[in-house]
C-alpha positions in Angstrom: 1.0 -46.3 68.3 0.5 -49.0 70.7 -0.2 -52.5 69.7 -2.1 -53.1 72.7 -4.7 -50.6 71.9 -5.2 -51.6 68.6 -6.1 -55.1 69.3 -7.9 -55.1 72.7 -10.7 -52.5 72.8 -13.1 -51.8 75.5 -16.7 -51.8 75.3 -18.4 -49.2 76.4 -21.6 -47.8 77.5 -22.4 -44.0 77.0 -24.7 -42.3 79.8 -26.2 -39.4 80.6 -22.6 -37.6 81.6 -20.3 -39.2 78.6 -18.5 -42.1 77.7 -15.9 -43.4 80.4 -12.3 -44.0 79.4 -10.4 -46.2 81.0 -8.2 -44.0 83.3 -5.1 -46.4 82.4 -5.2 -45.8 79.1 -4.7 -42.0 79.9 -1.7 -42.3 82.4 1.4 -39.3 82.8 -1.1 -37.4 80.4 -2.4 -34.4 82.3 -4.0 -32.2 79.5 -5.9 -33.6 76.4 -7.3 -32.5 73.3 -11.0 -34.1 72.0 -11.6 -34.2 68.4 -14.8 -35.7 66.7 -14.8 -36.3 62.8 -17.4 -37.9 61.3 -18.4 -40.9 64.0 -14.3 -41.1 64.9 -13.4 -39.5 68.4 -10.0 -38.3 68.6 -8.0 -38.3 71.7 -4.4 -36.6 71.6 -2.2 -35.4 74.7 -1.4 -32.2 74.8 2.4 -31.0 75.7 2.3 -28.8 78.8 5.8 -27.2 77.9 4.5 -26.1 73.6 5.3 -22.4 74.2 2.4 -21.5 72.0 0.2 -22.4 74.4 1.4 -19.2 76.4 1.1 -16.8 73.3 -1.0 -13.7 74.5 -0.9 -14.5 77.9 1.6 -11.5 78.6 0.5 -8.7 76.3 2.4 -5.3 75.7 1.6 -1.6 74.9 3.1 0.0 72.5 1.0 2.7 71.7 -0.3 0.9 68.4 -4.1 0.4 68.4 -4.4 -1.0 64.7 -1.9 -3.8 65.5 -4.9 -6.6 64.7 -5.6 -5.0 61.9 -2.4 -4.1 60.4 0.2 -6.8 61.9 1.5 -7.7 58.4 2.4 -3.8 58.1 3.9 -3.2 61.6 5.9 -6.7 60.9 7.1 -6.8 57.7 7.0 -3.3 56.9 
């Protein structure tokens, strides 16, 4: 984690569209995930390249319609 963060935070003001960032603390990140816990806010980059993130995107027929219900049975037998 860096060092910097931890000892220099920003004030800042929420508005009526959110609470602004600093855009430099968010540089070569192009996709983010939000979290909010309790009164903690979670920021946390999210890899372009995770191939889960392209799971169901290119679906198949196979003839099976129970497949949601029964995917244990059609995997493992």
């Amino acid at each position: 984690m860096d060092k910097q963060f931890l000892s220099s935070p920003v004030e800042s003001y929420i508005n009526e569209q959110g609470l602004l960032i600093p855009k430099d603390w968010l540089i070569g990140i192009e996709k983010k995930e939000i979290r909010k816990k309790d009164n903690v806010i979670t920021i946390i980059p999210v890899e372009k390249d995770d191939p889960i993130s392209e799971l169901g995107t290119k679906p198949v027929s196979c003839g099976i319609t129970d497949g949601s219900q029964e995917h244990d049975k059609y995997i493992y037998g």
